[in-house]
C-alpha positions as CSV (number, residue, x, y, z in Angstrom):
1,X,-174.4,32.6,128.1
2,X,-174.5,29.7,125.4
3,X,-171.8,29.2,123.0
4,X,-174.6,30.8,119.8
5,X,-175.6,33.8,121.7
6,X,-171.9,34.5,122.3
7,X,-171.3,34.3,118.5
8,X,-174.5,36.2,117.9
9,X,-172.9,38.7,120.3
10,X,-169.2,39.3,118.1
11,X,-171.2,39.4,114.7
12,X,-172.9,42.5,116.3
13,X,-169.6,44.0,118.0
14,X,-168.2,44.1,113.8
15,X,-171.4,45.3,112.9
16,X,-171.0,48.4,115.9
17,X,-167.8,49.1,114.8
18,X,-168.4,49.1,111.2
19,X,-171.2,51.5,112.0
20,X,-169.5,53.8,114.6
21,X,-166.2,54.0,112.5
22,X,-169.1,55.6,109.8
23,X,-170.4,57.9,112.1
24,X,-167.0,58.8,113.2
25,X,-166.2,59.6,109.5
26,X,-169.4,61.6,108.6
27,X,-169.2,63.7,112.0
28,X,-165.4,64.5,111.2
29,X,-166.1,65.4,107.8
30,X,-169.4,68.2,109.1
31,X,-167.2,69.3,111.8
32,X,-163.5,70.0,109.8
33,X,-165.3,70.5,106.5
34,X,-162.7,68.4,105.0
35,X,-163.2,64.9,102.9
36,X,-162.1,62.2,104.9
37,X,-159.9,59.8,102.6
38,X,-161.7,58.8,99.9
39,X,-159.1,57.9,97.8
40,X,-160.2,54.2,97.9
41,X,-164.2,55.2,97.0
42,X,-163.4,53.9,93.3
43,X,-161.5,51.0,94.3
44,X,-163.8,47.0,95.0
45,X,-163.2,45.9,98.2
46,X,-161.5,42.7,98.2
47,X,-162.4,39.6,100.9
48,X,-159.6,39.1,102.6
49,X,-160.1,35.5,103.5
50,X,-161.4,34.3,99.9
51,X,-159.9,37.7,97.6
52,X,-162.9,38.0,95.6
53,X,-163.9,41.6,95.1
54,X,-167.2,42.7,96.4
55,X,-169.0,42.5,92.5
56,X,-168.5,39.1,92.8
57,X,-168.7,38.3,96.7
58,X,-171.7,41.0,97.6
59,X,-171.6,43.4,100.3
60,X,-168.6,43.3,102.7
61,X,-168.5,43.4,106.4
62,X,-165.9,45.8,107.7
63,X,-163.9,44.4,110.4
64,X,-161.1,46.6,112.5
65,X,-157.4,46.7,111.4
66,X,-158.8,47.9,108.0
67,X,-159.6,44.5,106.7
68,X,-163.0,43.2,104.7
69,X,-164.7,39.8,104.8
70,X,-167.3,38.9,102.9
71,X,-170.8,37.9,104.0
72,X,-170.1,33.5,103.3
73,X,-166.8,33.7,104.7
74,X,-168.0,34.9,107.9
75,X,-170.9,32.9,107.8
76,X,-168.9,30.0,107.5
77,X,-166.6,31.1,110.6
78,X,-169.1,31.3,112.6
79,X,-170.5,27.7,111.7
80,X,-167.4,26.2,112.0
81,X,-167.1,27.7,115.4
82,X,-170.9,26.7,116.5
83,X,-170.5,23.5,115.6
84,X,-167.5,23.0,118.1
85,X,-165.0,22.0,114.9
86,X,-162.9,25.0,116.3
87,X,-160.6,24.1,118.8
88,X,-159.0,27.2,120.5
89,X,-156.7,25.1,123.1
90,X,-155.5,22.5,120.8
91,X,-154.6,25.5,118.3
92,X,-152.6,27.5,121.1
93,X,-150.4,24.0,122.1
94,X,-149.5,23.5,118.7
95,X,-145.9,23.7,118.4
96,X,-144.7,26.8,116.2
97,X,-148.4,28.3,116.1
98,X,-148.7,31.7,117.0
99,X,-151.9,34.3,116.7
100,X,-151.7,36.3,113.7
101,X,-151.0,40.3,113.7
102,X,-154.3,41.9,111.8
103,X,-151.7,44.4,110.0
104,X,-150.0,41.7,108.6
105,X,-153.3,40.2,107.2
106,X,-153.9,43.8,106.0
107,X,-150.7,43.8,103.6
108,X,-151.7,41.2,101.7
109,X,-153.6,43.3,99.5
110,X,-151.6,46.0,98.4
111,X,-153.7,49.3,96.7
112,X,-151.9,48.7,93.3
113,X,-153.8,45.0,93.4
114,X,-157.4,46.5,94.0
115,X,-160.1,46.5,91.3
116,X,-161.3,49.6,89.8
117,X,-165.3,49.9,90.6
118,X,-168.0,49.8,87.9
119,X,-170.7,52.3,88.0
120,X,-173.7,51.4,88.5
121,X,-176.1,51.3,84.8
122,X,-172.7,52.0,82.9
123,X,-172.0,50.2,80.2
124,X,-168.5,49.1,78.5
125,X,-167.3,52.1,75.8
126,X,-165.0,51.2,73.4
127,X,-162.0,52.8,73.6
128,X,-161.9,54.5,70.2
129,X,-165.4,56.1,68.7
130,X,-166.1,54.6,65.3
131,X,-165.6,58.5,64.1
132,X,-162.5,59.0,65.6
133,X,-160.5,55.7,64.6
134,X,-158.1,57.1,62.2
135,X,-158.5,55.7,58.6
136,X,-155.3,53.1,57.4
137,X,-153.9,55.5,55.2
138,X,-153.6,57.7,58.3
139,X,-152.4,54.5,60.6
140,X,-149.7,54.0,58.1
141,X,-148.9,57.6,57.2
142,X,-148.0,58.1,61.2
143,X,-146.4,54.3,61.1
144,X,-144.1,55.7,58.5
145,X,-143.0,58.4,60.5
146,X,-141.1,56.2,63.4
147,X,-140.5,53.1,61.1
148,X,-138.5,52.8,57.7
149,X,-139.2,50.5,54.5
150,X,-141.9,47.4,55.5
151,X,-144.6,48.8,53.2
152,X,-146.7,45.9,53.3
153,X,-146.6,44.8,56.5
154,X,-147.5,48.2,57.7
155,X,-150.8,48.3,55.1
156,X,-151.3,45.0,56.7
157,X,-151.4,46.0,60.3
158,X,-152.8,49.3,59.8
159,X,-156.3,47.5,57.7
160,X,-156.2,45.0,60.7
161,X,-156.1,47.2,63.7
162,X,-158.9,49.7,61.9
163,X,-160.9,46.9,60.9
164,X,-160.5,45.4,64.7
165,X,-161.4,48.4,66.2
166,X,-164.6,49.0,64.3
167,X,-165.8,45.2,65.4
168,X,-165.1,47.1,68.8
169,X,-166.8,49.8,68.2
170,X,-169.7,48.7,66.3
171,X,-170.1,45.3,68.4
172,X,-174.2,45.6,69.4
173,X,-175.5,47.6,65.9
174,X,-176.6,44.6,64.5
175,X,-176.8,40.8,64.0
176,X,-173.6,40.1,61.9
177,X,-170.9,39.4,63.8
178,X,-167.2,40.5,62.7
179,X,-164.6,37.8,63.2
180,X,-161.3,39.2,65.3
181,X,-158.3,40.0,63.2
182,X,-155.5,38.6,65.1
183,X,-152.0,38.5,63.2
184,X,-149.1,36.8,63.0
185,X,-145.9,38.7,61.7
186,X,-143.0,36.9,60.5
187,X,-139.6,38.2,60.1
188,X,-135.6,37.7,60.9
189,X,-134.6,39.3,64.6
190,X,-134.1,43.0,64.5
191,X,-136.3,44.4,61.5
192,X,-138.9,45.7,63.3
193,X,-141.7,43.5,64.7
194,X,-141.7,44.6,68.4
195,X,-140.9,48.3,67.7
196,X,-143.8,48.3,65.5
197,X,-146.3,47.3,68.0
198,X,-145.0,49.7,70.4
199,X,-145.3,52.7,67.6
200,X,-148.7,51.1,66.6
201,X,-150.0,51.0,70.3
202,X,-148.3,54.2,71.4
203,X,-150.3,56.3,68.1
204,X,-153.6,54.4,69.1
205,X,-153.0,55.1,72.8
206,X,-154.5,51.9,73.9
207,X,-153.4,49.4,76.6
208,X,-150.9,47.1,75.1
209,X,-148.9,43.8,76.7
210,X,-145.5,42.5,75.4
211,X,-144.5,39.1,76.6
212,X,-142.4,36.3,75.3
213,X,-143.5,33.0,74.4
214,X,-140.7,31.4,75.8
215,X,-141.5,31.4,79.2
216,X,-145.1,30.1,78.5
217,X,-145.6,26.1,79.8
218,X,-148.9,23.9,80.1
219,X,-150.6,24.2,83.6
220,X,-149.0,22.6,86.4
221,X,-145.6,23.3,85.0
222,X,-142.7,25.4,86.4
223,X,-143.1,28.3,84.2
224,X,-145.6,31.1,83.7
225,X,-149.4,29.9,83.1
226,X,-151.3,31.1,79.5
227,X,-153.3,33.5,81.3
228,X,-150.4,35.7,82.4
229,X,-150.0,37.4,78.9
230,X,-153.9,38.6,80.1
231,X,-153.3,39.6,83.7
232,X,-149.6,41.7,82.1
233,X,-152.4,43.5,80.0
234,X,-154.6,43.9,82.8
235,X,-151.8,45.8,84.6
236,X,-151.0,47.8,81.3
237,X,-154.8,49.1,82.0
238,X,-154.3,50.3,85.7
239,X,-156.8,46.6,86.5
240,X,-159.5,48.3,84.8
241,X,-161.0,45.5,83.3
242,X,-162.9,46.8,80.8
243,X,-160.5,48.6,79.2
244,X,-158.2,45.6,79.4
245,X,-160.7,44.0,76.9
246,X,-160.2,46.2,74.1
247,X,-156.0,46.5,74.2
248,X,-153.7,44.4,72.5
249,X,-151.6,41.3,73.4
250,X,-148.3,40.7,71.3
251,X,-146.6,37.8,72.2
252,X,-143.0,37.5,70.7
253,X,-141.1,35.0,69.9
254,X,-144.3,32.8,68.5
255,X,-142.0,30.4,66.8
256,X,-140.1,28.8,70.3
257,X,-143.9,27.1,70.7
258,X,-143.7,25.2,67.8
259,X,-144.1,21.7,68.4
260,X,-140.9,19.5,68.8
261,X,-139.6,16.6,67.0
262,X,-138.5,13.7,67.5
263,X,-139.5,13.9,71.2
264,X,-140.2,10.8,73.6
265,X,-140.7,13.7,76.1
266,X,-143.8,15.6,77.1
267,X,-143.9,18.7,75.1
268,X,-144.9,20.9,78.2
269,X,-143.7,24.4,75.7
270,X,-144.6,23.5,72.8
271,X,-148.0,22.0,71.4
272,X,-149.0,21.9,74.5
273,X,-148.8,25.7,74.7
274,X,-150.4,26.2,71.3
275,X,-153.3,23.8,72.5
276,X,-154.0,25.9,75.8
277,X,-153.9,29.7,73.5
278,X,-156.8,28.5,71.5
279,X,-159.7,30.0,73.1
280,X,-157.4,32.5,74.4
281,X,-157.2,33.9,71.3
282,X,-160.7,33.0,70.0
283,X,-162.0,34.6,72.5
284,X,-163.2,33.1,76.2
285,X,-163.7,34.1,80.1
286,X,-160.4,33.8,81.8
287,X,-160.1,34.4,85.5
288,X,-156.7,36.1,86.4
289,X,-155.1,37.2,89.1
290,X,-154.6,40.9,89.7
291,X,-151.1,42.1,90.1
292,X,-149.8,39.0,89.7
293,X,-148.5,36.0,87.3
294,X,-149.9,33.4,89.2
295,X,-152.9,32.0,90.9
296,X,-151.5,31.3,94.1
297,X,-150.4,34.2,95.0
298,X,-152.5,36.0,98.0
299,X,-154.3,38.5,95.3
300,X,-157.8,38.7,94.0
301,X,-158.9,37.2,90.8
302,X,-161.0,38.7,88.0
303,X,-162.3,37.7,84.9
304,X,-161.5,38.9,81.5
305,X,-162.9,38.5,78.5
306,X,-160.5,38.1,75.5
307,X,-163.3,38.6,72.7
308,X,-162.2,41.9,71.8
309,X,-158.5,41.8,72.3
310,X,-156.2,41.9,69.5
311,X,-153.5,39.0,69.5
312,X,-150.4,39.8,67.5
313,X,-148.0,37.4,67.5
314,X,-144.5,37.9,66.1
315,X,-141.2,35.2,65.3
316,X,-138.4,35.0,63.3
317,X,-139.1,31.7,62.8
318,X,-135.2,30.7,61.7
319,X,-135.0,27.5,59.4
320,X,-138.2,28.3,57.8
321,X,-136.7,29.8,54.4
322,X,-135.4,26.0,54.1
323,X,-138.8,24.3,54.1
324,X,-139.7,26.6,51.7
325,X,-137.2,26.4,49.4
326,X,-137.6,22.7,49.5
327,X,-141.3,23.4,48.5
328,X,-140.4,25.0,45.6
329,X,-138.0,23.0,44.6
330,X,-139.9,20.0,44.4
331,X,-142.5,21.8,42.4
332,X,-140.3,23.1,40.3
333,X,-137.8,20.0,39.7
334,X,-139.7,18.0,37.4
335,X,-139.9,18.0,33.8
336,X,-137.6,19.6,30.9
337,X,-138.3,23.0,32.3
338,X,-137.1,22.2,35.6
339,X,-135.5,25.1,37.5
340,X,-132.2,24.4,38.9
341,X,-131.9,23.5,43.1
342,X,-130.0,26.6,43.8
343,X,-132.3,29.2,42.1
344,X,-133.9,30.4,45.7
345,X,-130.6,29.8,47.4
346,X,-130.2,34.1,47.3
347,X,-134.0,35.1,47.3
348,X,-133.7,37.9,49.7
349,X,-137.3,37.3,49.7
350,X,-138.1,34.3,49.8
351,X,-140.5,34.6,53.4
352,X,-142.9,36.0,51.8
353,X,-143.5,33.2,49.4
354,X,-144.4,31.2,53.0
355,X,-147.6,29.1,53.3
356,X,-149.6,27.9,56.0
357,X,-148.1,24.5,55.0
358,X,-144.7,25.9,55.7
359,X,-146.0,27.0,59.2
360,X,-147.7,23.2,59.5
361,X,-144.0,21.6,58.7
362,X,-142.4,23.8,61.3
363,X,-144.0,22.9,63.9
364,X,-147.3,25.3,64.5
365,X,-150.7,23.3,64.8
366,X,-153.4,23.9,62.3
367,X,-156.0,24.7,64.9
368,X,-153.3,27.5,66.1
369,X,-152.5,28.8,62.7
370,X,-156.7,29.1,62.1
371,X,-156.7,31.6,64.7
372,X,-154.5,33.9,63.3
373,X,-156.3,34.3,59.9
374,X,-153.7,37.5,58.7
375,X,-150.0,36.3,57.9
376,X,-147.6,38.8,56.4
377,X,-143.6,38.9,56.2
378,X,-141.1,42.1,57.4
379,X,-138.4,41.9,55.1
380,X,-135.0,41.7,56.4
381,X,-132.9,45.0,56.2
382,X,-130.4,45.6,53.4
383,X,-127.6,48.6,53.7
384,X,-130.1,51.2,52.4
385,X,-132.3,50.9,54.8
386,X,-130.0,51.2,57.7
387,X,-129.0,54.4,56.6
388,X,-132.2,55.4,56.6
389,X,-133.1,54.0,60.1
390,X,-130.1,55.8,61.8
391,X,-131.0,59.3,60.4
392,X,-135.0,59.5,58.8
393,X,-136.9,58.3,62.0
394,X,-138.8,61.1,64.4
395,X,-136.2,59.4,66.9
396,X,-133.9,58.0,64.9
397,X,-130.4,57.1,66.7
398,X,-128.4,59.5,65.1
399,X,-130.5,62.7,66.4
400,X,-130.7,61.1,69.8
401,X,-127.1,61.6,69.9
402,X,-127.1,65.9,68.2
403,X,-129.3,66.4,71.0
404,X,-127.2,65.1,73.7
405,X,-124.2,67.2,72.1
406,X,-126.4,70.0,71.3
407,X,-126.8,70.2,75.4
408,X,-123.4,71.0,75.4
409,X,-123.7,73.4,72.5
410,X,-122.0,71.2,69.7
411,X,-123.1,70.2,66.5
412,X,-122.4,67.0,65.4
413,X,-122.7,65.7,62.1
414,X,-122.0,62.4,59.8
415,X,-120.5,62.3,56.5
416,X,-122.7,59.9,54.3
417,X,-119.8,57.9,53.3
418,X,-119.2,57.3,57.1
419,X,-123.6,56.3,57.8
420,X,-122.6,53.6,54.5
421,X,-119.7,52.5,56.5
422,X,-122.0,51.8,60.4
423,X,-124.9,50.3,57.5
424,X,-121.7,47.7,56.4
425,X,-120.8,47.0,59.9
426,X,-124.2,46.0,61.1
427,X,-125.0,43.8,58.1
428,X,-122.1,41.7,59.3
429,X,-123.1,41.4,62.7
430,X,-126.3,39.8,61.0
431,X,-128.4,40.6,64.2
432,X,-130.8,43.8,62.5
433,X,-131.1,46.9,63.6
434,X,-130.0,46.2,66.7
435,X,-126.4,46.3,66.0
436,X,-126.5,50.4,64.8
437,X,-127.0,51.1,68.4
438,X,-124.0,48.8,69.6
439,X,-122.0,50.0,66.9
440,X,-122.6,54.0,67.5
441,X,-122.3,53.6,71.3
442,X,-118.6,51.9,70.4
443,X,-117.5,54.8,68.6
444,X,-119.0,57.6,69.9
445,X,-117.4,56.9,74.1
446,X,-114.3,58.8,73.5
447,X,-116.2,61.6,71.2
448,X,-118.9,61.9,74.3
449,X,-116.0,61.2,77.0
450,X,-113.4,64.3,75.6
451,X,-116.0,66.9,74.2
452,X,-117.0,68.2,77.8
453,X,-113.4,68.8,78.4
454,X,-112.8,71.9,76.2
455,X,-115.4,74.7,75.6
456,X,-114.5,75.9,72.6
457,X,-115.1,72.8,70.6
458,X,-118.1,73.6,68.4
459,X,-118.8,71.0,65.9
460,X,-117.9,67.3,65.3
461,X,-118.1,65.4,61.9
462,X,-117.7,61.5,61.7
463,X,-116.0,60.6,58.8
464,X,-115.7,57.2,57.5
465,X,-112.0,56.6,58.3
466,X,-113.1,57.0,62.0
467,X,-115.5,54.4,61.5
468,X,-113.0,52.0,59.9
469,X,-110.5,52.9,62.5
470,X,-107.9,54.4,59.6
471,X,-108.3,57.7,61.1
472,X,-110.4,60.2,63.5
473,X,-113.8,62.5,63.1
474,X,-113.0,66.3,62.0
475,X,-113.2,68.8,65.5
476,X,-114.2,72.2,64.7
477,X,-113.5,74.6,67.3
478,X,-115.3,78.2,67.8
479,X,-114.5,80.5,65.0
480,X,-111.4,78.5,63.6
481,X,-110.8,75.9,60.7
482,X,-111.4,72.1,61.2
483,X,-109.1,70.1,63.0
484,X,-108.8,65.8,62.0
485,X,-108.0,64.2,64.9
486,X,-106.4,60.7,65.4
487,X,-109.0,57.8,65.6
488,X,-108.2,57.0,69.4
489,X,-110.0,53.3,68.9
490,X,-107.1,52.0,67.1
């Protein structure tokens, strides 16, 4: 038998099996009455030699030890092989080469990593009906609910996502096209940027992808490629690729891109990263791997449009209240109604005086900042508004904590005087909201470490001398007068 109708003879072996393992299926399921797994009927077949999914690659071939191969790669097997360029022998000698185990090939492409399949004649649905998106007075009504203060910023993001979403929705009516809304939010660390696109995303109930800039380099570096913020919201949409294309991508701390200066080095982070979102956030194909940040890795790839995503970028952007108040000093230095250089120098809000020209001195590119066509400011947090973060909030800190006590039937309560004091405490820490947590969990370990001891305690009050450390919260016990304990932080 010649070496082709040997060849000829395998291809139909894999077709026999494919076929009989079929048969095998179909027979079980008339016989038992029972459906044969098919959990993966929904799930693209993936080439295991090449990892394209069949919508891409065509039809695949079946072959045993539950792996699939695509029509060209087997094709060009067997023409490799005909042609004599395989060399069996020479293969075996090699020193360190052993035959591969099928399973093994088989774990390569875990179920989590498979694509979702796309109905035949279906077309892509937006996500929200242009009935059902809520109006921005709703968006921010529901905003203000979970977040405190930020008025404008949440008018701002509630006009964009409503105005984004019925671009979505409304995207084949007609001839005029909408431009994409994609933001960029500006405010100091801890008042609320990320937490906002969480409540945003969450109330919307759309896929949504939080990343860090920081970790973004140009190709080719050590670092994660541009196209991984895409493939983390891929995975927030279970790989279904469609849906990917209408969620939203926030990428934090925008402001570690900005270009450096002063530099004989290659800015692989910084322009270079600005250069490489462009189309990403105008809106191009990008091919992505599927379950994975990069490329290489043994997993299919997919493409994903980023035409309809919403891009929100977010930074603190530290320094940048200087280069404005040099702006407006200079414009406001000359002549005999010159202001005087410290006049800004305690403008709590000075940020939102910021101009693209401020952005352009910090570093950002213009082509980067043209992208983003809404800018607006968070204000940073005075005391007043910490108080009304720990206590206001659906699932504000201080009820997270009467709950836990309440488990153990115990009220807890805080004397306002003592809120004012943990509102104090944070505004030296200088870090945002992020210090009421730290400070809470300080004071509250011996209150959550004693209480389970004794029973008959039934109410505690912090008091602002336990929050100063001059003295300890009030314990109430069942049916008796309140007891002040001493502060047992010192």
């Amino acid at each position: 038998m010649s070496e082709k109708d040997h060849l000829k003879e395998n291809e139909l072996d894999f077709r026999e099996v494919t076929e009989d393992g079929k048969e095998e299926k179909e027979e079980k399921e008339a016989v038992t009455g029972e459906v044969v797994d098919k959990s993966d009927d929904e799930y693209e077949k993936i080439c295991t030699i090449c990892h394209r999914p069949e919508s891409i690659a065509g039809k695949m071939i079946d072959l045993p030890g539950n792996m699939s191969v695509c029509q060209d790669c087997l094709q060009r097997s067997f023409d490799v092989m005909s042609n004599g360029q395989f060399d069996y022998s020479s293969m075996m000698n090699f020193p360190g080469m052993q035959m591969f185990n099928m399973e093994d090939m088989n774990q390569a492409i875990p179920k989590k990593q498979k694509l979702k399949k796309k109905k035949k004649g279906e077309e892509r649905q937006p996500i929200l009906n242009i009935k059902d998106i809520p109006a921005p007075h709703k968006i921010k009504a529901k905003l203000d609910d979970f977040v405190i203060g930020q008025e404008h910023a949440k008018k701002a993001i509630s006009v964009a996502v409503y105005n984004h979403y019925k671009r979505v929705a409304t995207d084949t009516m007609d001839d005029i096209e909408i431009e994409k809304s994609n933001m960029l939010m500006i405010g100091p660390t801890g008042c609320g940027k990320t937490y906002l696109v969480k409540t945003l995303a969450k109330l919307l109930d759309v896929p949504l992808a939080i990343t860090d800039a920081t970790s973004l380099t140009e190709a080719g570096y050590i670092g994660d490629d541009i196209e991984s913020v895409v493939s983390k919201l891929l995975a927030a949409a279970d790989n279904d690729v469609e849906k990917a294309e209408q969620g939203i991508i926030f990428i934090d701390e925008i402001d570690k891109i900005a270009k450096k200066k002063n530099t004989n080095q290659r800015d692989v982070s910084g322009e270079s990263v600005q250069q490489g979102m462009l189309k990403l956030l105008e809106g191009s194909e990008v091919e992505v791997p599927v379950g994975a940040n990069s490329k290489n890795a043994m997993v299919p790839l997919t493409t994903v449009n980023t035409r309809n995503i919403l891009f929100i970028c977010g930074g603190a952007f530290p320094d940048l209240e200087n280069i404005i108040k040099e702006r407006l000093t200079k414009q406001a230095s000359i002549g005999f109604n010159a202001d005087l250089k410290d006049k800004y120098d305690h403008d709590k809000k000075i940020l939102e005086k910021v101009t693209i020209d401020d952005l352009r001195n910090f570093g950002m590119i213009p082509e980067f900042l043209g992208r983003l066509p809404i800018v607006f400011t968070l204000e940073g947090l005075d005391e007043e508004m910490l108080v009304k973060i720990l206590k206001e909030p659906k699932n504000a800190i201080l009820k997270q904590y009467q709950k836990l006590l309440a488990l153990d039937e115990v009220k807890l309560d805080f004397d306002d005087d003592a809120l004012l004091a943990i509102a104090k405490k944070a505004i030296r820490k200088n870090i945002g909201a992020r210090a009421l947590r730290a400070i809470i969990e300080e004071f509250m370990l011996d209150i959550m470490y004693e209480i389970p001891k004794d029973d008959n305690i039934g109410q505690v009050v912090i008091t602002k001398a336990y929050i100063e450390g001059t003295g300890g919260p009030r314990i109430t016990l069942r049916g008796q007068d309140p007891i002040l304990l001493e502060n047992s932080n010192g």
